[in-house]
mmJSON file of the N, C-alpha and C atoms, coordinates in Angstrom:
{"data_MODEL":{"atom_site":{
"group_PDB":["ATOM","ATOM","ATOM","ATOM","ATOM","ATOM","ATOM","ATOM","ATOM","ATOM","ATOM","ATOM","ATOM","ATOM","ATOM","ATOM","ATOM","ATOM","ATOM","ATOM","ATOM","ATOM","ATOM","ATOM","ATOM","ATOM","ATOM","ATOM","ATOM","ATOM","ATOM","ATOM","ATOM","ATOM","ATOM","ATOM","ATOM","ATOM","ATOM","ATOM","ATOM","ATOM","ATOM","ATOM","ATOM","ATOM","ATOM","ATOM","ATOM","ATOM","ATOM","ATOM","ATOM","ATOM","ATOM","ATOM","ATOM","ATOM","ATOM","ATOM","ATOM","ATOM","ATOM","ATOM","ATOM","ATOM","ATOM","ATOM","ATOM","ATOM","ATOM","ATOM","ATOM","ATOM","ATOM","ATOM","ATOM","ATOM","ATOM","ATOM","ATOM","ATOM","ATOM","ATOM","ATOM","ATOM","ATOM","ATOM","ATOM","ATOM","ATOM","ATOM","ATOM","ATOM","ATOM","ATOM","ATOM","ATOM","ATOM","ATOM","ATOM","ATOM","ATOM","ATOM","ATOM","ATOM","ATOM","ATOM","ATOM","ATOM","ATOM","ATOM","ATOM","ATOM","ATOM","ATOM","ATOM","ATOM","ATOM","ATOM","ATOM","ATOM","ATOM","ATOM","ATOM","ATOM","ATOM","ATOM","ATOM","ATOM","ATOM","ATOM","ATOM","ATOM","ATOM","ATOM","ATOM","ATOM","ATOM","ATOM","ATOM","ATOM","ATOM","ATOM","ATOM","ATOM","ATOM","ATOM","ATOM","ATOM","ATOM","ATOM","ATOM","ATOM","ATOM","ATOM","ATOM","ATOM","ATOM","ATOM","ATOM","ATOM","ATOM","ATOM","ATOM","ATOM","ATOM","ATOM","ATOM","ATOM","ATOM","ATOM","ATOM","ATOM","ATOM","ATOM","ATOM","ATOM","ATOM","ATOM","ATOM","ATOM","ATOM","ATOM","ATOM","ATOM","ATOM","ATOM","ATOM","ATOM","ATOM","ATOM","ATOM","ATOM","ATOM","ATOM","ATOM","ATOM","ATOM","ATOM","ATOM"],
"id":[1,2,3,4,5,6,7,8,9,10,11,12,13,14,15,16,17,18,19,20,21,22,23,24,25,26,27,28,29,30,31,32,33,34,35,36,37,38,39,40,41,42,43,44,45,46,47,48,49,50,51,52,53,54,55,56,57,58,59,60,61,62,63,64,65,66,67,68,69,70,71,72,73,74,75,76,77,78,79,80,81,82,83,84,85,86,87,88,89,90,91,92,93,94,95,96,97,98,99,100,101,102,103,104,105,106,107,108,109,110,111,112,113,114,115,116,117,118,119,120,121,122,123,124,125,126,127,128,129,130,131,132,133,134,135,136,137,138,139,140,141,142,143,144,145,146,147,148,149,150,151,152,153,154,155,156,157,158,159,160,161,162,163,164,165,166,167,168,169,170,171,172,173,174,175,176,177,178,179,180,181,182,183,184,185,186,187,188,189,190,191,192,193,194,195,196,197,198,199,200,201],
"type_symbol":["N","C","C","N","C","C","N","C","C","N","C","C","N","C","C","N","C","C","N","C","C","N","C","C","N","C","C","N","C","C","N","C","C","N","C","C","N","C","C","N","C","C","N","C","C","N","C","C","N","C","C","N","C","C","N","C","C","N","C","C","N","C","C","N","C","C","N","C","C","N","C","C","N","C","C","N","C","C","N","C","C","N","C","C","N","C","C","N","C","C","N","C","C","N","C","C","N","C","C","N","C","C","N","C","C","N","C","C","N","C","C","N","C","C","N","C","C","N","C","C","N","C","C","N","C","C","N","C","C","N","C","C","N","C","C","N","C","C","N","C","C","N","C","C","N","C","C","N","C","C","N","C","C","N","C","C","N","C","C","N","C","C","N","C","C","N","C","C","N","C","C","N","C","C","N","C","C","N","C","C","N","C","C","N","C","C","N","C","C","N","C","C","N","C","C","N","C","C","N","C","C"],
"label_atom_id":["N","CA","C","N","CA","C","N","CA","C","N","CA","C","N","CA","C","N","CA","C","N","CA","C","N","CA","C","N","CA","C","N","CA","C","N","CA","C","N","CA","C","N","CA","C","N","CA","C","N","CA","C","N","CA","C","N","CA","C","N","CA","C","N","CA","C","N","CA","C","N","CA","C","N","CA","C","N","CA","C","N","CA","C","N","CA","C","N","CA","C","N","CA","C","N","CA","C","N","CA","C","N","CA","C","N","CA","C","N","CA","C","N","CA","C","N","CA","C","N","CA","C","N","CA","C","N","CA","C","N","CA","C","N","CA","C","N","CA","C","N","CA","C","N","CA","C","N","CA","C","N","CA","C","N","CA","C","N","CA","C","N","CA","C","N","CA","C","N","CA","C","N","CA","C","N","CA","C","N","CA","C","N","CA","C","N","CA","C","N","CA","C","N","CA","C","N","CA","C","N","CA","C","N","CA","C","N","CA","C","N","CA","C","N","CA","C","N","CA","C","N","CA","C","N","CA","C","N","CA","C","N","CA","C"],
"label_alt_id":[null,null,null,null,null,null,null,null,null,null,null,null,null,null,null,null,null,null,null,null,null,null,null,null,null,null,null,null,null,null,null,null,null,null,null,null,null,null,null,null,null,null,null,null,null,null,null,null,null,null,null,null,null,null,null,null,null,null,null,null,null,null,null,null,null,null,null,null,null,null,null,null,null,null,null,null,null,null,null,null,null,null,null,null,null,null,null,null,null,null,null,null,null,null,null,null,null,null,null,null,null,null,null,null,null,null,null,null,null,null,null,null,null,null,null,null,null,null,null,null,null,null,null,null,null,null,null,null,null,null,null,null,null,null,null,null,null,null,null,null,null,null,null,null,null,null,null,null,null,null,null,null,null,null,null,null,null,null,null,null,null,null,null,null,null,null,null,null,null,null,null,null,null,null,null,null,null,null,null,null,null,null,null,null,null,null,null,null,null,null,null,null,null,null,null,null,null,null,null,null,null],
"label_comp_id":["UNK","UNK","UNK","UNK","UNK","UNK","UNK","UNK","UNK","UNK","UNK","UNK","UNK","UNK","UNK","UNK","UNK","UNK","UNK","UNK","UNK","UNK","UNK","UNK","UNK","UNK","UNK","UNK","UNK","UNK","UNK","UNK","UNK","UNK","UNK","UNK","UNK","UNK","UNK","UNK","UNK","UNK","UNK","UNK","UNK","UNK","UNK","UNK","UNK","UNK","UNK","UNK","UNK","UNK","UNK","UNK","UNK","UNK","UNK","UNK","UNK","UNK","UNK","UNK","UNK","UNK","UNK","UNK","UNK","UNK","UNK","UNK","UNK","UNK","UNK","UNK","UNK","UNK","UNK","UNK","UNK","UNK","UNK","UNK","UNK","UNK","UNK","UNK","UNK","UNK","UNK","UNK","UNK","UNK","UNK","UNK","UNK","UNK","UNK","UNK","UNK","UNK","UNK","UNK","UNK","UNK","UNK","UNK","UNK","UNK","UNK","UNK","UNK","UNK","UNK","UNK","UNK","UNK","UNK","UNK","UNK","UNK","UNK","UNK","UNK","UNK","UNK","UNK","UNK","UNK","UNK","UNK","UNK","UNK","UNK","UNK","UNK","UNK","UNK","UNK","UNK","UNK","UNK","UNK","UNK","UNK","UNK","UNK","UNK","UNK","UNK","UNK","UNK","UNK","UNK","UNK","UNK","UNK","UNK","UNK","UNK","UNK","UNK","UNK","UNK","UNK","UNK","UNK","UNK","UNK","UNK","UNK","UNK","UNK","UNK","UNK","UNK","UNK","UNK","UNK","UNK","UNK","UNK","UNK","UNK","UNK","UNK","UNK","UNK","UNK","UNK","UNK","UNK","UNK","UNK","UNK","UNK","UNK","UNK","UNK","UNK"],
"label_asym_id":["A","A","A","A","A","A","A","A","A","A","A","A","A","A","A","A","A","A","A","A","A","A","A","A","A","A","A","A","A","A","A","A","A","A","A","A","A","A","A","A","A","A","A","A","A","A","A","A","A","A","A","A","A","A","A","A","A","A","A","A","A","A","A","A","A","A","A","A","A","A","A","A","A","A","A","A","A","A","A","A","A","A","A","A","A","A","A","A","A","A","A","A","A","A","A","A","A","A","A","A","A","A","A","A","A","A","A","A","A","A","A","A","A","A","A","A","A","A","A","A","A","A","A","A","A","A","A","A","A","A","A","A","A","A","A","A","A","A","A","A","A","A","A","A","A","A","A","A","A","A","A","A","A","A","A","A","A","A","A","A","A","A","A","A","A","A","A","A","A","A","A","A","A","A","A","A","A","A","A","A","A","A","A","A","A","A","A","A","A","A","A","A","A","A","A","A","A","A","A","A","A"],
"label_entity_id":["1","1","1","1","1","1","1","1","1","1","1","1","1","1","1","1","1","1","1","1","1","1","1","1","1","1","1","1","1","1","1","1","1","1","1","1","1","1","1","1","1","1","1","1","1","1","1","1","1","1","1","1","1","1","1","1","1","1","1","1","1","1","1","1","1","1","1","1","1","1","1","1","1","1","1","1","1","1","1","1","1","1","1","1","1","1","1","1","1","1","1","1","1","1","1","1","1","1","1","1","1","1","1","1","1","1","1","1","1","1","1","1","1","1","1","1","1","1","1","1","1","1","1","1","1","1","1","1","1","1","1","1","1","1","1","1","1","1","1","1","1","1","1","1","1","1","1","1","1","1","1","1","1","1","1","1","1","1","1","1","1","1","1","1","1","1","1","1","1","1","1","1","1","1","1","1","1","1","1","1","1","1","1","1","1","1","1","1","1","1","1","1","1","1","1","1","1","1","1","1","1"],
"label_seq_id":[1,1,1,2,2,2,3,3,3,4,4,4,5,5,5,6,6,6,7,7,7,8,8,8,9,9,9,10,10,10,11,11,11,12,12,12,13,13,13,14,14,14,15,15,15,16,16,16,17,17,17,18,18,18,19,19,19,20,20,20,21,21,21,22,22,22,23,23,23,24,24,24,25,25,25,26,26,26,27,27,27,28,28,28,29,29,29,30,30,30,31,31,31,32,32,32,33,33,33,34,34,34,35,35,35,36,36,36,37,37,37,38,38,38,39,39,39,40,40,40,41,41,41,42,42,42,43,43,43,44,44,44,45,45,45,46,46,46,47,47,47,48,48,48,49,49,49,50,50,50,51,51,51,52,52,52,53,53,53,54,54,54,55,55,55,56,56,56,57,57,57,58,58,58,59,59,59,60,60,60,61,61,61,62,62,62,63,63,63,64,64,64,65,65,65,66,66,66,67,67,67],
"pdbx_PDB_ins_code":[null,null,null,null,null,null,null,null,null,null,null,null,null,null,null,null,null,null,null,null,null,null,null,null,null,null,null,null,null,null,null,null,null,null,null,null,null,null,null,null,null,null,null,null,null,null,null,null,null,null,null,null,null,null,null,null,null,null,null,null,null,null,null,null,null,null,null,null,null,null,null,null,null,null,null,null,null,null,null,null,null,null,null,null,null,null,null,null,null,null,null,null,null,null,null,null,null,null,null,null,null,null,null,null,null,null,null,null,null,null,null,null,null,null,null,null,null,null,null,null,null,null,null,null,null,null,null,null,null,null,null,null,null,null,null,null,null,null,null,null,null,null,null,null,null,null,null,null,null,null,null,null,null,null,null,null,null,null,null,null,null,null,null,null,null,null,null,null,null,null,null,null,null,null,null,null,null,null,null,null,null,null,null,null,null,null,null,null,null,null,null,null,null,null,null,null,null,null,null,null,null],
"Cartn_x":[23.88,24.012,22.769,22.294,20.948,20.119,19.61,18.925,18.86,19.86,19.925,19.715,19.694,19.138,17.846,17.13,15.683,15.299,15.755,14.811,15.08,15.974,16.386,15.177,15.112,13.779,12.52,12.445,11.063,11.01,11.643,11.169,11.148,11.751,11.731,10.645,10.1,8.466,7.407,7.88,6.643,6.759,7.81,7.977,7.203,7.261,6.871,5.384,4.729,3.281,2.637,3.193,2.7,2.908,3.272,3.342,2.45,2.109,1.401,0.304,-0.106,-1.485,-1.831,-0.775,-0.976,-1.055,-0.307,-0.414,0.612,1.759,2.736,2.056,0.754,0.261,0.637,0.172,0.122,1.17,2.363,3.563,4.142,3.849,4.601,3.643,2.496,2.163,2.434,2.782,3.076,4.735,5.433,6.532,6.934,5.995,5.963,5.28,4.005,3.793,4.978,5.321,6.519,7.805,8.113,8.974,8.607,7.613,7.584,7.065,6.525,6.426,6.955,7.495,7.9,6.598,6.26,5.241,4.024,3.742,2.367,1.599,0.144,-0.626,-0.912,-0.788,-1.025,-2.205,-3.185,-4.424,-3.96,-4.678,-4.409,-4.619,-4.351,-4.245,-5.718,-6.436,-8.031,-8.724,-8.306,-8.698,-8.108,-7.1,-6.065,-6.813,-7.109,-7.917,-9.295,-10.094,-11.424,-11.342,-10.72,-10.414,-9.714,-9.381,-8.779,-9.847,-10.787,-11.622,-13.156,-12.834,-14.491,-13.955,-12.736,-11.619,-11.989,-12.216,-12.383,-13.334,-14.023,-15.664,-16.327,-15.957,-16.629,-15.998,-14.935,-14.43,-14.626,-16.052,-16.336,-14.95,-14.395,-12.956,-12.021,-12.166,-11.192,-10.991,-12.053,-12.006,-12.38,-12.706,-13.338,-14.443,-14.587,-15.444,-15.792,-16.71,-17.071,-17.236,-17.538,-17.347,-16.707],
"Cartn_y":[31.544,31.283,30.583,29.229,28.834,29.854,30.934,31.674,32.589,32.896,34.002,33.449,31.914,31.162,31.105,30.806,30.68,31.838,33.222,34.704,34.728,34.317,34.552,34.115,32.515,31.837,32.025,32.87,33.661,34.582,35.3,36.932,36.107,35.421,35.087,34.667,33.666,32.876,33.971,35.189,36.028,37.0,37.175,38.036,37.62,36.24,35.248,35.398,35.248,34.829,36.499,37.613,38.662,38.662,38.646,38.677,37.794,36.937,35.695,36.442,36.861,37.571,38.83,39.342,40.975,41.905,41.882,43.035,43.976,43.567,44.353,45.361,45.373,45.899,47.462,47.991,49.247,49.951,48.979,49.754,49.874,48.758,48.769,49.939,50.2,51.217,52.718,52.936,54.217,54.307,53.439,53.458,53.408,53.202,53.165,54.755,55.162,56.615,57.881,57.349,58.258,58.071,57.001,57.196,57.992,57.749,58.942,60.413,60.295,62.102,62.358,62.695,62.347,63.591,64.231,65.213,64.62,63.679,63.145,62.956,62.727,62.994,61.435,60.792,59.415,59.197,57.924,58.054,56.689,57.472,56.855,54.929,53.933,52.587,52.047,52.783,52.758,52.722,53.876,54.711,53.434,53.257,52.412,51.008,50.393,49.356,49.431,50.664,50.362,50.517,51.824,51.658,49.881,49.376,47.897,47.11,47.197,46.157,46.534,47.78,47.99,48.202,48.249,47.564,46.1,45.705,44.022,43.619,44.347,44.276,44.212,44.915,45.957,44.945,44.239,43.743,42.288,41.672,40.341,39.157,39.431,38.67,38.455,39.385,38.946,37.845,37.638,36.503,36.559,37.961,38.228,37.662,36.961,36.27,36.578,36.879,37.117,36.143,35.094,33.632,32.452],
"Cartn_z":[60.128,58.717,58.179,59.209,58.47,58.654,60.012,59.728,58.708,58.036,57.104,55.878,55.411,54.282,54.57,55.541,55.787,55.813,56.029,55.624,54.344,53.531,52.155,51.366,51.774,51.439,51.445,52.636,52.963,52.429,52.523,51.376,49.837,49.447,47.794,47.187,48.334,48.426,48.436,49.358,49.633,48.467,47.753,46.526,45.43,45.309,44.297,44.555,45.841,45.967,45.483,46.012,45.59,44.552,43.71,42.444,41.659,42.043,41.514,41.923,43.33,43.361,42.676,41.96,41.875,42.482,43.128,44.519,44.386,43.446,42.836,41.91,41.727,40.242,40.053,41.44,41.75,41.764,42.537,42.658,41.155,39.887,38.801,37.735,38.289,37.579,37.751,39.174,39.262,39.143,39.173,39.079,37.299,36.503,35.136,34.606,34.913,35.156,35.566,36.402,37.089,35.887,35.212,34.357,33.46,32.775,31.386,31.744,32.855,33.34,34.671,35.463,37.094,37.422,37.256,37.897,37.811,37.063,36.669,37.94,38.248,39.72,39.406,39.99,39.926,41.012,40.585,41.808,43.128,43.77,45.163,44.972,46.047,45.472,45.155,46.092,46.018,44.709,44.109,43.244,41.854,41.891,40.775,40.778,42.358,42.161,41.536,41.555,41.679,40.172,39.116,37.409,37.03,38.026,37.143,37.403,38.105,38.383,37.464,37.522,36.306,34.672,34.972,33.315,33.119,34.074,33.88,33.896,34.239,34.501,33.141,32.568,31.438,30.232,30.462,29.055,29.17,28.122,28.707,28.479,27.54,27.174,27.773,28.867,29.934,30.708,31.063,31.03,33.31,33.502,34.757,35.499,36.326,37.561,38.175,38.94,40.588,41.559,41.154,41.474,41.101],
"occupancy":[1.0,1.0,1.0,1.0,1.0,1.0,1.0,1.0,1.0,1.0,1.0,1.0,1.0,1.0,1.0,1.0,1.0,1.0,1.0,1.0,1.0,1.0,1.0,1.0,1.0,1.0,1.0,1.0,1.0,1.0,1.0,1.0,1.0,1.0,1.0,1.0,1.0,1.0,1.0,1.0,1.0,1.0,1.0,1.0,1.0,1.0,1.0,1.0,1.0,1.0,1.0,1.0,1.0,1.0,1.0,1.0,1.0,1.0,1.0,1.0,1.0,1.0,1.0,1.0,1.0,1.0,1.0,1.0,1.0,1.0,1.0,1.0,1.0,1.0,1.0,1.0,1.0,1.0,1.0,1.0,1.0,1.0,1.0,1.0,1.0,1.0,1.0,1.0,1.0,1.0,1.0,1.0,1.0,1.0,1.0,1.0,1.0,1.0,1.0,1.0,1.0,1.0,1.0,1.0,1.0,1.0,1.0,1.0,1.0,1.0,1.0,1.0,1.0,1.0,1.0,1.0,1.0,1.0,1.0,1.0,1.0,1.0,1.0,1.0,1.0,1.0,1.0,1.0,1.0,1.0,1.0,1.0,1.0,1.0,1.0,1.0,1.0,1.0,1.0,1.0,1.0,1.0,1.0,1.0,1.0,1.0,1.0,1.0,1.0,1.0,1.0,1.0,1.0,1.0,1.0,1.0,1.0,1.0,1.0,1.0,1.0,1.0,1.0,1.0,1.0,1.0,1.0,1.0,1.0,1.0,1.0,1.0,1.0,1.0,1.0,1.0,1.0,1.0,1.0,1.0,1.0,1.0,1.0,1.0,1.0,1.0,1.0,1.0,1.0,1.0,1.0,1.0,1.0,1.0,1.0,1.0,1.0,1.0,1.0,1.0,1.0],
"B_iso_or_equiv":[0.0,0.0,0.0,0.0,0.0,0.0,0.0,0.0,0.0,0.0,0.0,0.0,0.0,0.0,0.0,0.0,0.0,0.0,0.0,0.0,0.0,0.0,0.0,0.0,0.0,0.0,0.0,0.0,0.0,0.0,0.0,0.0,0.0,0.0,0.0,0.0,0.0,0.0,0.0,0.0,0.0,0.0,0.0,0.0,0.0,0.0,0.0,0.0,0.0,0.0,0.0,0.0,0.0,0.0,0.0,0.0,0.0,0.0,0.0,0.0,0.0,0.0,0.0,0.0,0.0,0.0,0.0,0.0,0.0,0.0,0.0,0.0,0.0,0.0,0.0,0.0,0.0,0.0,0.0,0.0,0.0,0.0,0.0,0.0,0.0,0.0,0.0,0.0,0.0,0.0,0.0,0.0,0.0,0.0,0.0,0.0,0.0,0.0,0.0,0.0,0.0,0.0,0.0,0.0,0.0,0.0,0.0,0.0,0.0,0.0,0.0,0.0,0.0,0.0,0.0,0.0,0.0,0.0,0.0,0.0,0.0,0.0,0.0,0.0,0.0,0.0,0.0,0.0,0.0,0.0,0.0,0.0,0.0,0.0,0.0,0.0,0.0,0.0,0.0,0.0,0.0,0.0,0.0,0.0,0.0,0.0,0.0,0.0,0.0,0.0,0.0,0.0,0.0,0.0,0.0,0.0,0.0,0.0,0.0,0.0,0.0,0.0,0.0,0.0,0.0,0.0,0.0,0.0,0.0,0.0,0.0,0.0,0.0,0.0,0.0,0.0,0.0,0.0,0.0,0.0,0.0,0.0,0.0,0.0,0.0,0.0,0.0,0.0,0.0,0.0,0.0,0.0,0.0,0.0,0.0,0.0,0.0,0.0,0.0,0.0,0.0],
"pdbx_formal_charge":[null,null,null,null,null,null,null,null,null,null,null,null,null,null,null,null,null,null,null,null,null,null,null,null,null,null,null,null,null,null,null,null,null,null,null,null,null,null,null,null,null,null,null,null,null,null,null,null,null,null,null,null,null,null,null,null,null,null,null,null,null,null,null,null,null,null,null,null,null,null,null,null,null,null,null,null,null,null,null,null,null,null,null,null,null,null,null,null,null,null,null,null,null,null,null,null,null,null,null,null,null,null,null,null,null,null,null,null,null,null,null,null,null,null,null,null,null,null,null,null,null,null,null,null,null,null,null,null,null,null,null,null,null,null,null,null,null,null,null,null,null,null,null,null,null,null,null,null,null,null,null,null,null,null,null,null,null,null,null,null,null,null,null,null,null,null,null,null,null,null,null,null,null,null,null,null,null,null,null,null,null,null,null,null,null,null,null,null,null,null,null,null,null,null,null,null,null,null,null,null,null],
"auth_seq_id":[1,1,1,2,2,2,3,3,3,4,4,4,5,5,5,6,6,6,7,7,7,8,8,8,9,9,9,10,10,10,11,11,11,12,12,12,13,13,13,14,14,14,15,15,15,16,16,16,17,17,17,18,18,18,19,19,19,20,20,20,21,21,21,22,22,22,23,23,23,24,24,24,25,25,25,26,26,26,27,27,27,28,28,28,29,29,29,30,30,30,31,31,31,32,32,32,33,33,33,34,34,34,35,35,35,36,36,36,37,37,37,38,38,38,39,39,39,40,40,40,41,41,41,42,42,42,43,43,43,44,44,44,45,45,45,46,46,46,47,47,47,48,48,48,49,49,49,50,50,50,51,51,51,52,52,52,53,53,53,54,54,54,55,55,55,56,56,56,57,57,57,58,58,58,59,59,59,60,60,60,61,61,61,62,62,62,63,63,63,64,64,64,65,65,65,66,66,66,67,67,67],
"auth_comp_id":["UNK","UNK","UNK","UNK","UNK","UNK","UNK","UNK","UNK","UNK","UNK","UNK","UNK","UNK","UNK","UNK","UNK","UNK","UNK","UNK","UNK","UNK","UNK","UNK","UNK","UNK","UNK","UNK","UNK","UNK","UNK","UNK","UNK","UNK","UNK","UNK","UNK","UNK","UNK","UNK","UNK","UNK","UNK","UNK","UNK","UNK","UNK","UNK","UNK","UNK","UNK","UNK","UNK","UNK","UNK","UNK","UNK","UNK","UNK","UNK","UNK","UNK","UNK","UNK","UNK","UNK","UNK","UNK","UNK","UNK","UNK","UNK","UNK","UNK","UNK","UNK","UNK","UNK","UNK","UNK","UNK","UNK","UNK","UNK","UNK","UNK","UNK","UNK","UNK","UNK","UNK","UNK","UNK","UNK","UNK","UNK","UNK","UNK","UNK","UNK","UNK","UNK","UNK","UNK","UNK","UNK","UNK","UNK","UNK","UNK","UNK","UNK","UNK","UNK","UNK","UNK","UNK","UNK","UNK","UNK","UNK","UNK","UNK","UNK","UNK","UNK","UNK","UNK","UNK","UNK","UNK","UNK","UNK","UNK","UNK","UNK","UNK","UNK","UNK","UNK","UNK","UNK","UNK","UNK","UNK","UNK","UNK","UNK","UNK","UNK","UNK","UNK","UNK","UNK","UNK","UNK","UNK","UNK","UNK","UNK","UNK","UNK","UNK","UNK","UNK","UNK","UNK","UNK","UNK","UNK","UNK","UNK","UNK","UNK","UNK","UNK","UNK","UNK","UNK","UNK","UNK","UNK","UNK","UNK","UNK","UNK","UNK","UNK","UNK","UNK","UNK","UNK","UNK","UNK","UNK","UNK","UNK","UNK","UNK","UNK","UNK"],
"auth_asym_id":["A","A","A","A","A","A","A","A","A","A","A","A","A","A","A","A","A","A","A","A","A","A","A","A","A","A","A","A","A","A","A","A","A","A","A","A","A","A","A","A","A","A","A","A","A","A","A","A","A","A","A","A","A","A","A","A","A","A","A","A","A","A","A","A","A","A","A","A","A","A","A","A","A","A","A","A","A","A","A","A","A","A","A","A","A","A","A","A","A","A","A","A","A","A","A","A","A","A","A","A","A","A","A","A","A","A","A","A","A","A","A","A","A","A","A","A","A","A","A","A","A","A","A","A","A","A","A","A","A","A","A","A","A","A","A","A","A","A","A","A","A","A","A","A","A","A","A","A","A","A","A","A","A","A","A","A","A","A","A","A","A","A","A","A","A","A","A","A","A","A","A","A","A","A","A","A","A","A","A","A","A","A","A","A","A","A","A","A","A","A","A","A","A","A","A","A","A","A","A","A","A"],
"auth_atom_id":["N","CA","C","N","CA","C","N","CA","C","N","CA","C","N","CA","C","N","CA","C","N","CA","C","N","CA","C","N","CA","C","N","CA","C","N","CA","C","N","CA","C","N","CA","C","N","CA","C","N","CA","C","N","CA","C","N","CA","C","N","CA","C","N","CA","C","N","CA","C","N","CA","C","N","CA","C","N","CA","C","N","CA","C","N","CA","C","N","CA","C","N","CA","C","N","CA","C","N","CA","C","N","CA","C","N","CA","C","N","CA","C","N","CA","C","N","CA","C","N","CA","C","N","CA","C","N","CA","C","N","CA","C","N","CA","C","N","CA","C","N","CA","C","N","CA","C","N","CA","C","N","CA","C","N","CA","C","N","CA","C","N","CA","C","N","CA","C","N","CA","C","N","CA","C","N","CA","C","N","CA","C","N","CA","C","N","CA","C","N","CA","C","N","CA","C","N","CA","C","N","CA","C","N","CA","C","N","CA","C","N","CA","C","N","CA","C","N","CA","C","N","CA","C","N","CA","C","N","CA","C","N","CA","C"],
"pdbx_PDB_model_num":[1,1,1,1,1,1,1,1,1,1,1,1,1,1,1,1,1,1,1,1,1,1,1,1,1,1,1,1,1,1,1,1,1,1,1,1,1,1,1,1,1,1,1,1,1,1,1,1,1,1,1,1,1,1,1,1,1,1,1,1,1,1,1,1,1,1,1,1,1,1,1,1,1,1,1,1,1,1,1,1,1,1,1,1,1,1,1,1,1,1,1,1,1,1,1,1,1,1,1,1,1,1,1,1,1,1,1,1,1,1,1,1,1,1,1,1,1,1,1,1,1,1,1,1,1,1,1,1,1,1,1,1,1,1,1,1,1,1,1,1,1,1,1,1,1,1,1,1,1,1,1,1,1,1,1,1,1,1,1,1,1,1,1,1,1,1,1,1,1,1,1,1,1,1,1,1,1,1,1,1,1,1,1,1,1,1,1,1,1,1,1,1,1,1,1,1,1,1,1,1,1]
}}}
């Protein structure tokens, strides 16, 4: 029983930290794509990272760092 409160705890923490890092980003975009077309070709995670990072790149307001 305590073990099954302490995995409860652990996945909730590790749900929370991904999320806080953005690592969910990908899954909520193709899973948002896939709603309004289900056939739509969605790009690989590679591909999804490298358009969000020269999105951020490119827009000085963002408020993007490299350091």
């Amino acid at each position: 029983m305590l073990l099954n409160g302490l995995r409860r705890a652990v996945g909730a923490v590790r749900r929370y930290v991904r999320e806080l890092m953005d690592e969910t980003a990908y899954n909520r975009y193709v899973a948002h794509a896939r709603s309004h077309d289900p056939a739509v070709s969605v790009p690989s995670r590679r591909e999804f990272e490298r358009m969000r990072t020269d999105r951020q790149e490119s827009d000085p307001g963002s408020g993007f760092r490299c350091c």
